[in-house]
Backbone as CSV, one residue per row, in Angstrom:
resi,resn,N_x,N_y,N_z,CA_x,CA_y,CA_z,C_x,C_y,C_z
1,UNK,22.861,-4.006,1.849,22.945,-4.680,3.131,22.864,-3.645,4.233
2,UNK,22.205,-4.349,5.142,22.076,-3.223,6.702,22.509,-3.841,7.962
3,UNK,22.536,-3.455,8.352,23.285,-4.089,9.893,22.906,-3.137,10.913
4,UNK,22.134,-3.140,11.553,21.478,-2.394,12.692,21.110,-3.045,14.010
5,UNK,21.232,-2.576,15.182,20.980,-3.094,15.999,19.466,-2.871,16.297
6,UNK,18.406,-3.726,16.724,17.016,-4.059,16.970,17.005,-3.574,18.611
7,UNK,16.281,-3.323,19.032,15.286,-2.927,20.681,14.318,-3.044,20.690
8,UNK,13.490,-4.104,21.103,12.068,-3.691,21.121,11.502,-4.957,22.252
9,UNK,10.631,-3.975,22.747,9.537,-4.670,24.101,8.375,-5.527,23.349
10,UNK,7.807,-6.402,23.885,7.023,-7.319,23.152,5.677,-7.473,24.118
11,UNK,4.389,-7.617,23.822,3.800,-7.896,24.937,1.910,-8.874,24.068
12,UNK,1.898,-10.289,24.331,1.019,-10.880,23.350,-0.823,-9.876,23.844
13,UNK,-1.397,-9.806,23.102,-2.370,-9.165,23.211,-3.716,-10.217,23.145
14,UNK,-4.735,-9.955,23.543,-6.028,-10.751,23.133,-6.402,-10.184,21.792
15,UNK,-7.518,-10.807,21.416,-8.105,-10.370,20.218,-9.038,-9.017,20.416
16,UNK,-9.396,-8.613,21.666,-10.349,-7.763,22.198,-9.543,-6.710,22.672
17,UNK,-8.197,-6.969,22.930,-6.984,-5.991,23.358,-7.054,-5.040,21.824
18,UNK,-6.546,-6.096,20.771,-6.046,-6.126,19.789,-7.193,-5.019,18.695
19,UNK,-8.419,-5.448,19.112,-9.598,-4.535,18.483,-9.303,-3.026,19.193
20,UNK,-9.239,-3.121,20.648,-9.590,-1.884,21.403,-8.400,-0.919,21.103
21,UNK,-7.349,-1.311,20.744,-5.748,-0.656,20.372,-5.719,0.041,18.899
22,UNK,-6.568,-0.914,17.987,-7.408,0.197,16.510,-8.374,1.030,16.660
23,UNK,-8.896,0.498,17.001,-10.013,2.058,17.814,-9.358,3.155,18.884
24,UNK,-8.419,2.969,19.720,-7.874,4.239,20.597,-6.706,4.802,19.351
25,UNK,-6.719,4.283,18.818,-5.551,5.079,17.650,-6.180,5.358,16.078
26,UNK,-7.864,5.215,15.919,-8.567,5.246,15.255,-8.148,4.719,13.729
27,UNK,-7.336,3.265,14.286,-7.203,2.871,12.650,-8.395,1.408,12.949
28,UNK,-8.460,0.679,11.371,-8.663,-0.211,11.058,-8.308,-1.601,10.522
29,UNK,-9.064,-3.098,10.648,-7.559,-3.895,10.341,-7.560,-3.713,9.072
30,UNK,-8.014,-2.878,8.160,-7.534,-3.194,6.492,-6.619,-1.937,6.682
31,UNK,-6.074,-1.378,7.664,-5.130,-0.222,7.705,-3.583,-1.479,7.776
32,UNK,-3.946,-2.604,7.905,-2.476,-3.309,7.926,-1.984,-3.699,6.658
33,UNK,-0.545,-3.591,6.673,0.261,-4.364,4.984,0.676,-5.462,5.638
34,UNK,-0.107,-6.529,4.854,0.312,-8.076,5.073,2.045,-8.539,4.475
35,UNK,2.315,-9.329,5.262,4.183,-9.462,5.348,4.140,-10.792,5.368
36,UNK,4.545,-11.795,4.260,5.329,-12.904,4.584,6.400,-13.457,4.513
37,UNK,6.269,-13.827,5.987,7.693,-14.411,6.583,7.978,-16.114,6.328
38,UNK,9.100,-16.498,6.041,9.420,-17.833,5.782,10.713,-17.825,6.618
39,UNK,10.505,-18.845,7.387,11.588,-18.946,8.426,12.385,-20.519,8.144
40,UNK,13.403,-20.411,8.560,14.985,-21.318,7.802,15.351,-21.524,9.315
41,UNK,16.134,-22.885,9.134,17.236,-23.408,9.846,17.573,-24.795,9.746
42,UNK,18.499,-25.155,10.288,18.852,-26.270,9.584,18.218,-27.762,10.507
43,UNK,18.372,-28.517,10.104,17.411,-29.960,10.127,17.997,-30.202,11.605
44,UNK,19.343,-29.939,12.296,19.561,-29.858,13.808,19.099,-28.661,14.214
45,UNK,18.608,-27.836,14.145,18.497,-26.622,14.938,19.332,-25.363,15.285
46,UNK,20.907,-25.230,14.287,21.421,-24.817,14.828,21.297,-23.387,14.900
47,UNK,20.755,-23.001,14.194,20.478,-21.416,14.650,19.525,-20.804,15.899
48,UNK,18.604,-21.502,15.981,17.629,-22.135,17.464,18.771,-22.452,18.309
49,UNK,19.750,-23.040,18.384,20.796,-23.353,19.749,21.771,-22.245,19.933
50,UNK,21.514,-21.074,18.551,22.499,-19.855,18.856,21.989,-18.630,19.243
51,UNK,20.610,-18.510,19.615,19.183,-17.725,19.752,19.429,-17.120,18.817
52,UNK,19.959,-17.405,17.450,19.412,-16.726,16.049,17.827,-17.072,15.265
53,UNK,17.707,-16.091,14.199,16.923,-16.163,13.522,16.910,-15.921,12.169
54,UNK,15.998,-16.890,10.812,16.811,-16.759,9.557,15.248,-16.340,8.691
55,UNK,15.351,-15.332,8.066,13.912,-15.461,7.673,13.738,-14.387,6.424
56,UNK,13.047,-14.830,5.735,12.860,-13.922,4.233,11.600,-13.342,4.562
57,UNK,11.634,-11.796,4.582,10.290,-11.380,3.979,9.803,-10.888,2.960
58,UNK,8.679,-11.172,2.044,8.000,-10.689,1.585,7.002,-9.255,1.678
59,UNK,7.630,-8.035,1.698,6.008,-7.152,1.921,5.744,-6.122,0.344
60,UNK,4.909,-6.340,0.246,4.046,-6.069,-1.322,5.056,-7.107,-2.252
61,UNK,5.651,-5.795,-2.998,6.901,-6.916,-3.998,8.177,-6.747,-3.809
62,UNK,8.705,-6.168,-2.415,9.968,-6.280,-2.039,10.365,-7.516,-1.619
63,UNK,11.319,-8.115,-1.247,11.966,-8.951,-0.382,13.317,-8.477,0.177
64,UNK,13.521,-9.058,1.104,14.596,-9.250,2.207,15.160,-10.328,2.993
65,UNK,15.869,-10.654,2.920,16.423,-11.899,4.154,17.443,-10.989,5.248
66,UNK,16.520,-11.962,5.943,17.455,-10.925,7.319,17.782,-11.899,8.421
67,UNK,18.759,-11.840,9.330,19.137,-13.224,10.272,19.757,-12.130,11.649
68,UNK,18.873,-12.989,12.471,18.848,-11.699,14.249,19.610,-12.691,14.342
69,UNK,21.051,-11.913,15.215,21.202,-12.280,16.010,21.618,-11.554,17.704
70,UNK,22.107,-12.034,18.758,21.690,-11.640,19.916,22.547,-10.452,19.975
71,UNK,22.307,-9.498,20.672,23.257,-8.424,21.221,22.865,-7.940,22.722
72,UNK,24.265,-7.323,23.274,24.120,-7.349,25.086,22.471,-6.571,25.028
73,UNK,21.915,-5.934,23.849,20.326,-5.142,24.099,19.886,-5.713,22.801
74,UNK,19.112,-6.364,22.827,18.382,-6.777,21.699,19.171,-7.726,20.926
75,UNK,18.720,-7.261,19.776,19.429,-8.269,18.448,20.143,-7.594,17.504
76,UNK,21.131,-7.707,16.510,21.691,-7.135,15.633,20.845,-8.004,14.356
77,UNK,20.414,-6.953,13.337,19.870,-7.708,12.404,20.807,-7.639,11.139
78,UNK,21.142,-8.536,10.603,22.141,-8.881,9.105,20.606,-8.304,7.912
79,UNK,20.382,-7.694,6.919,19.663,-7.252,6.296,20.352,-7.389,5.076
80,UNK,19.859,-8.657,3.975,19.961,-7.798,2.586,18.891,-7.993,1.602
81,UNK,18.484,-7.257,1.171,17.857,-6.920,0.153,17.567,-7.682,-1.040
82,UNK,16.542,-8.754,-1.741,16.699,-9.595,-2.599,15.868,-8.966,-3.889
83,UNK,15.965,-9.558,-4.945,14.782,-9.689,-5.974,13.974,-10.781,-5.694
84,UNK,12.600,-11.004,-6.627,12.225,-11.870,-6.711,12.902,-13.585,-6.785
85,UNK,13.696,-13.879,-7.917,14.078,-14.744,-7.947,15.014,-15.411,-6.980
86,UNK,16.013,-14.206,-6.542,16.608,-14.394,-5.336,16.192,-15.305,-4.160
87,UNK,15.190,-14.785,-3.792,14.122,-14.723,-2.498,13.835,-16.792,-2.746
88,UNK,13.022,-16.570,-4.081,12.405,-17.934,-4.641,13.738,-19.256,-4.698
89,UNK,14.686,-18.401,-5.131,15.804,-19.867,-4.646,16.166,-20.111,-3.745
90,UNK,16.262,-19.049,-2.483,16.800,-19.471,-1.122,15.724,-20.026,-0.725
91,UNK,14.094,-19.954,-0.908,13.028,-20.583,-0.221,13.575,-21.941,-0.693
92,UNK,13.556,-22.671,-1.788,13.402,-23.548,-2.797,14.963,-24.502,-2.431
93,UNK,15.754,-23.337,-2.026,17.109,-23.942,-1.614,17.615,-24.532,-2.684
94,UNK,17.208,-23.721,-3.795,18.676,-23.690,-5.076,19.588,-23.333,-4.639
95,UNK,20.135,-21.766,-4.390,21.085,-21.001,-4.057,20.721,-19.609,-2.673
96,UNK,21.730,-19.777,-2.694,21.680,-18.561,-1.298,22.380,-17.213,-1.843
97,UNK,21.620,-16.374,-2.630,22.731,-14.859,-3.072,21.830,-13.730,-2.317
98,UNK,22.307,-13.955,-0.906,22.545,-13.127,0.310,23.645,-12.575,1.329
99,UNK,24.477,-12.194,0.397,25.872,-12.116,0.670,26.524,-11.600,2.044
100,UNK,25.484,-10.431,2.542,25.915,-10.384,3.967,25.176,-11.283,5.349
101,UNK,23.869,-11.707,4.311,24.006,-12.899,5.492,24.552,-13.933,5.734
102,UNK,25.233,-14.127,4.039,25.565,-15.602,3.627,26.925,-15.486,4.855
103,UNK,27.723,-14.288,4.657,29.152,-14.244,5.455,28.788,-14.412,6.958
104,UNK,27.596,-14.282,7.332,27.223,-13.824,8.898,27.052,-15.526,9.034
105,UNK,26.455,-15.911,8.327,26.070,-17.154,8.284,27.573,-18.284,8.849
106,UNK,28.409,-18.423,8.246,29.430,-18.819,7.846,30.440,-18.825,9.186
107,UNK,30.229,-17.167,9.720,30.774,-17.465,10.720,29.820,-18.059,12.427
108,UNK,28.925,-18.658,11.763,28.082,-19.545,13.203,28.458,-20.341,12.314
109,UNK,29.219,-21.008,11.210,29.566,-22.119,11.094,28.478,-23.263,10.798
110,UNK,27.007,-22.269,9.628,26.246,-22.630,9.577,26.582,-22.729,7.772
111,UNK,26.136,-24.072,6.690,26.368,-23.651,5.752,24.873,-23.866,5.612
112,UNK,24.964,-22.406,4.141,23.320,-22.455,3.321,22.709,-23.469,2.999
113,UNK,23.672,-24.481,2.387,23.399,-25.865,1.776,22.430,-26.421,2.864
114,UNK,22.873,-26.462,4.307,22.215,-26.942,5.051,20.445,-26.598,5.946
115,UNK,20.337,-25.418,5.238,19.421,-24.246,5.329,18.544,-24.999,4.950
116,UNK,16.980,-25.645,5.544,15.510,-25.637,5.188,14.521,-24.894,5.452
117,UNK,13.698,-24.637,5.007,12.553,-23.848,5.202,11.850,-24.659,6.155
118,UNK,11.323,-23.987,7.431,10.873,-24.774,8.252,9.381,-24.074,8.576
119,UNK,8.820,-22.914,7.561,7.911,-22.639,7.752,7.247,-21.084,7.362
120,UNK,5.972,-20.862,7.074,5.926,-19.685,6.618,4.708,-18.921,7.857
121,UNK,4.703,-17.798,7.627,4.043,-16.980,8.811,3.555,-15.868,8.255
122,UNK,1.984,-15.469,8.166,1.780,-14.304,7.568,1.619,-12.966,8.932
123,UNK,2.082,-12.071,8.779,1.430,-10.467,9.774,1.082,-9.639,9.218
124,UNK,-0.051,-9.321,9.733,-0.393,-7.893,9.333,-0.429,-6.993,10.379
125,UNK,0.518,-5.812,9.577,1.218,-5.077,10.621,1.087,-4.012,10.455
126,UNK,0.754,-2.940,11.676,0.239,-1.766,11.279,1.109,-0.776,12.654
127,UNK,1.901,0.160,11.819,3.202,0.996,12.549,2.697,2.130,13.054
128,UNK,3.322,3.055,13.640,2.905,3.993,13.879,4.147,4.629,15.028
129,UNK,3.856,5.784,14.913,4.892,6.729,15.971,4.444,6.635,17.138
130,UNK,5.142,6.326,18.339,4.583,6.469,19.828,5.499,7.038,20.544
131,UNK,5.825,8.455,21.330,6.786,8.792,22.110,7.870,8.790,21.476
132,UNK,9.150,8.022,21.948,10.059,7.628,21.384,10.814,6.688,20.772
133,UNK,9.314,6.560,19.867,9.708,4.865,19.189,8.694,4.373,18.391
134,UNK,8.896,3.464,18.154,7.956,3.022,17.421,6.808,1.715,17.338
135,UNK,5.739,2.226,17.799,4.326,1.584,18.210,4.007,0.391,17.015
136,UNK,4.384,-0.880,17.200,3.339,-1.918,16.014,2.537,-2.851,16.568
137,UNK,1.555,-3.129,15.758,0.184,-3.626,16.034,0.410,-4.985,15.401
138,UNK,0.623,-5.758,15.767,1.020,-7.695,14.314,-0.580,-8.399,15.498
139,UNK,-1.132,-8.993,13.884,-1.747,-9.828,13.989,-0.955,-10.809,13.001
140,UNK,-0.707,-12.306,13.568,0.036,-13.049,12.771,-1.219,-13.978,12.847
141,UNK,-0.778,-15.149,11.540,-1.485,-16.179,11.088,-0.363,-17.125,11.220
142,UNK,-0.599,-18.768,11.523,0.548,-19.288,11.113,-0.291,-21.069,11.730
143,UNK,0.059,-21.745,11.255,-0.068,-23.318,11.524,-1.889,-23.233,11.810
144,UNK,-2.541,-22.767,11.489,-3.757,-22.716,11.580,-4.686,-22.352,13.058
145,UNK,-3.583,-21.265,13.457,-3.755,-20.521,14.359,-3.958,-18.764,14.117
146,UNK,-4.182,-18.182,15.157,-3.657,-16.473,14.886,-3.474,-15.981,16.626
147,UNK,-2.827,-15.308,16.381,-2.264,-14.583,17.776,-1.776,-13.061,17.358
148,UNK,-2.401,-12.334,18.380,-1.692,-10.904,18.405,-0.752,-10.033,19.295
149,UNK,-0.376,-9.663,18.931,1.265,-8.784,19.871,1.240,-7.184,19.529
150,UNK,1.762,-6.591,20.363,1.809,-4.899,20.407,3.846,-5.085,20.829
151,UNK,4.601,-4.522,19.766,5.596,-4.027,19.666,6.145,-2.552,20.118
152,UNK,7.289,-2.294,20.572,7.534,-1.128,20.993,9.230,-1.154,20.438
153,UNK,9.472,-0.496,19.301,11.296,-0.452,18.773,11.773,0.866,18.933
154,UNK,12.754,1.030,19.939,13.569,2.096,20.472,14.886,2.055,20.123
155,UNK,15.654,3.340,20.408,16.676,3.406,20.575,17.451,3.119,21.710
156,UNK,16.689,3.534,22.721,17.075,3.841,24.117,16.460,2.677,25.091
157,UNK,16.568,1.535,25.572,16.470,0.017,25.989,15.697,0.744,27.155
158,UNK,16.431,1.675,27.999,15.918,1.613,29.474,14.482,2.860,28.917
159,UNK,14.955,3.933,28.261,13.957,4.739,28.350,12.120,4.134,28.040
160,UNK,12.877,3.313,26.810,11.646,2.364,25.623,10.795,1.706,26.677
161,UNK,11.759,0.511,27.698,11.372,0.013,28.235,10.150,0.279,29.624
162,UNK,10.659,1.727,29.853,9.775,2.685,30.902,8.720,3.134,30.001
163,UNK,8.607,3.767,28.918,7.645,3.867,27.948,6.643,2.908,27.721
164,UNK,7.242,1.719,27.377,6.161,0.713,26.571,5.372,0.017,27.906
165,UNK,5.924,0.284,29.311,5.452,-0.137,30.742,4.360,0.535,30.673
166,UNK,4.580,1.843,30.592,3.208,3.080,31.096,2.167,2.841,29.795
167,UNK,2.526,2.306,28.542,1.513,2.460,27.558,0.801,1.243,28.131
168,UNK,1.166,-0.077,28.458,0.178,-0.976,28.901,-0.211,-0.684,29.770
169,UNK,-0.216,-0.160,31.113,-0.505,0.068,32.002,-1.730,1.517,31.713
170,UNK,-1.592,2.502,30.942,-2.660,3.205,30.454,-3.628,2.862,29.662
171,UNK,-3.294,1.614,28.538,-4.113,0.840,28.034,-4.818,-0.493,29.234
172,UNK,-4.667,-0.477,30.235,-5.314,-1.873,31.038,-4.775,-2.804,30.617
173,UNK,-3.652,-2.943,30.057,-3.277,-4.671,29.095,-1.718,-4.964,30.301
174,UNK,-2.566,-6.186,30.484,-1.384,-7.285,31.658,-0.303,-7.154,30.506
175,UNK,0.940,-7.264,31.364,1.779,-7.796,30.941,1.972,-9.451,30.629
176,UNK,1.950,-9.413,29.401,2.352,-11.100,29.016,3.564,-11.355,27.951
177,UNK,4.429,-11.493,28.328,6.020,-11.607,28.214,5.517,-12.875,26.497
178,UNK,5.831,-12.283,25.117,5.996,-12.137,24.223,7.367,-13.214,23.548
179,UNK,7.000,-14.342,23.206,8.287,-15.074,22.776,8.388,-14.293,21.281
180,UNK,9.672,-14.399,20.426,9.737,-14.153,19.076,8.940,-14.929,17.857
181,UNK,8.352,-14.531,16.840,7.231,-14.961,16.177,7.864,-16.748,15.683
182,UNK,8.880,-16.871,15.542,9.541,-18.147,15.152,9.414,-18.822,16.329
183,UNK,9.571,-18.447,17.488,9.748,-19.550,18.743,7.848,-20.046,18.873
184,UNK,7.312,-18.544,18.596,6.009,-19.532,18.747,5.383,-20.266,17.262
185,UNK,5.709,-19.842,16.337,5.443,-20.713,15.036,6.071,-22.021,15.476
186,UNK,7.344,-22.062,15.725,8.064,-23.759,16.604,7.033,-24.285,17.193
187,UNK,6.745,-23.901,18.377,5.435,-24.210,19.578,4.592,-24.791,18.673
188,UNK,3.879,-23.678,17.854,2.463,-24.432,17.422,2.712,-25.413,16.366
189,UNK,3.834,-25.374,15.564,4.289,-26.683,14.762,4.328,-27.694,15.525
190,UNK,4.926,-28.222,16.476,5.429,-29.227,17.196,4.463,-29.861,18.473
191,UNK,2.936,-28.610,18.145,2.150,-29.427,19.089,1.038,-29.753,18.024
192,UNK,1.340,-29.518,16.940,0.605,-29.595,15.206,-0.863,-29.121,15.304
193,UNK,-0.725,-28.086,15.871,-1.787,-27.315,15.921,-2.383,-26.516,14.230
């Protein structure tokens, strides 16, 4: 289990942004490891009414379930670590053996039992070092859409935040204020895109 606090600037990209940002850093998109995400909450919403987030990933043959929630800078992320089968019963909602999320869980007074899968989301995501932090490239897939985003995860909120300003602003890319990949998987579910 991990417990770390999250920072990071968000900013949605075009597809032509999104090309021109692999070429100034001379990668390619088969330079990305595809990640799927399956996102949970319960049939009221309540983790959506606590600005949490509940979500298993998949990348190669690891898994993880991990559940954000808010902090005065970012999010604190609950992290634990699954096997295969693990992973396959909390999707499936046999059992939940995620023990530090299960406890994190518990106290929003959320039970697992009540936990559905409300959806899956593929990214391909491609990292990299920038300054003081860390530069990602997500092209996501999801409801028969795709959209792309440029990430910036720091330590330092104000410094990151002056950083990831001047990188768009040296790249030509507007600022366009970035919801979390679940709020817009919600969006495009609910307009059944």
């Amino acid at each position: 289990m991990t417990k770390e606090l999250e920072i990071e600037f968000k900013n949605m990209l075009t597809r032509e942004e999104y090309k021109r940002l692999l070429t100034h850093f001379h990668l390619a998109a088969d330079d990305a490891k595809t990640q799927e995400n399956y996102y949970f909450d319960t049939a009221d919403f309540k983790l959506k009414e606590a600005k949490c987030a509940l979500r298993i990933r998949k990348k190669l043959e690891s898994f993880e379930c991990t559940l954000k929630i808010p902090a005065p800078e970012g999010n604190f992320e609950i992290t634990d670590p699954l096997n295969a089968l693990q992973a396959e019963a909390i999707i499936s909602g046999q059992s939940f053996e995620a023990a530090e999320v299960y406890a994190a869980l518990q106290k929003l007074q959320v039970e697992p039992s009540q936990l559905i899968m409300i959806g899956k989301l593929m990214t391909h995501r491609i990292e990299l070092s920038y300054k003081d932090g860390l530069l990602v490239l997500d092209h996501s897939e999801y409801q028969n859409t795709a959209d792309y985003e440029v990430e910036f995860e720091v330590q330092d909120a104000k410094l990151g935040q002056q950083q990831f300003l001047e990188f768009l602003q040296l790249q030509k890319i507007p600022v366009r204020p970035a919801d979390k990949k679940i709020a817009r998987f919600m969006k495009a579910a609910k307009s059944g895109i």
